[in-house]
C-alpha positions in Angstrom: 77.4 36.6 252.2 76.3 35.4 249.0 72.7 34.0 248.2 74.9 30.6 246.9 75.9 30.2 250.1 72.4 29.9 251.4 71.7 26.2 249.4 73.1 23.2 249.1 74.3 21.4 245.7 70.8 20.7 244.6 69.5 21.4 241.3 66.5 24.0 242.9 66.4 25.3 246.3 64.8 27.6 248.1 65.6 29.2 251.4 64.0 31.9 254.0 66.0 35.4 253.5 63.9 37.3 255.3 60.4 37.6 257.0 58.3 40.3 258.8 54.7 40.2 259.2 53.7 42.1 256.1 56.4 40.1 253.3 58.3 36.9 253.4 61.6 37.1 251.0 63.5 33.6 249.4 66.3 33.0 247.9 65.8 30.8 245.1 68.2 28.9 242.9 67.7 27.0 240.3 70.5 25.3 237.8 71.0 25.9 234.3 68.7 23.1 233.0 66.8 22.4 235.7 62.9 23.0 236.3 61.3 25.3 239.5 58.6 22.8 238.9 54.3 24.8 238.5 52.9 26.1 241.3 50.3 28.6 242.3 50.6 31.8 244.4 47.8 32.6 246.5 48.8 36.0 246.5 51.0 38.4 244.8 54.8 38.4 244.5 57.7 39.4 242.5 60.6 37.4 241.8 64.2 39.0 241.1 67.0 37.9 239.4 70.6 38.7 240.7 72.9 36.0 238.9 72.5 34.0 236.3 69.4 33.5 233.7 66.2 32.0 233.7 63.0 31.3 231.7 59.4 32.1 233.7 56.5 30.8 231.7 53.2 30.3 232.9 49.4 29.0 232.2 48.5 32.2 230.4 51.7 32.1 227.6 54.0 34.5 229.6 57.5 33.8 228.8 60.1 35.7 230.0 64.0 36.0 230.4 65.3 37.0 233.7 68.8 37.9 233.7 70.6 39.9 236.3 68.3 43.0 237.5 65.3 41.5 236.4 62.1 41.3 237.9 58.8 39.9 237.6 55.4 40.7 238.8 53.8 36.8 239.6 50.1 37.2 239.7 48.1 35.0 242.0 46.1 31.7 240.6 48.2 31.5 237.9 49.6 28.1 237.1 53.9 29.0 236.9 56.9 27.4 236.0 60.7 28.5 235.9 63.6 27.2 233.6 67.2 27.6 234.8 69.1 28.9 231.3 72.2 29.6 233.2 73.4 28.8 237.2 70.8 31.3 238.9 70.3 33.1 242.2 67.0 34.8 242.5 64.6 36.8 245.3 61.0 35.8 245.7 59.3 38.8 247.9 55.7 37.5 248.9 
């Protein structure tokens, strides 16, 4: 299965992958153009990219590219934001 096949023809979507009691996991995608709009994490998480390429910026002047193989560390209370660059599938392990 692909993580595509998970959303429907939205511009951002997220859907539960997997969840245990210790970790939730979500796929994420997010169009080339489009906006994961800011939000907080109460906790700490990491988000992944497998296809595609994206922009995460957040309240502190972090911005990074995530293409394929990617990762980054989200720290908690910290206002975020992601920019689709290119048609984008991505993990988000909470």
């Amino acid at each position: 299965m692909r993580l595509s096949d998970l959303h429907e023809k939205k511009d951002v979507s997220a859907k539960p992958l997997a969840e245990s009691l210790s970790a939730k996991v979500t796929a994420i995608q997010i169009l080339a153009g489009k906006l994961l709009k800011e939000h907080i994490t109460t906790i700490p998480a990491v988000l992944i990219c497998v296809i595609g390429e994206v922009v995460y910026e957040d309240e502190k002047g972090n911005s990074i590219n995530l293409k394929p193989g990617d990762f980054k560390e989200i720290e908690p209370m910290v206002k975020h934001w992601v920019k689709g660059i290119r048609d984008a599938q991505l993990v988000l392990i909470k």
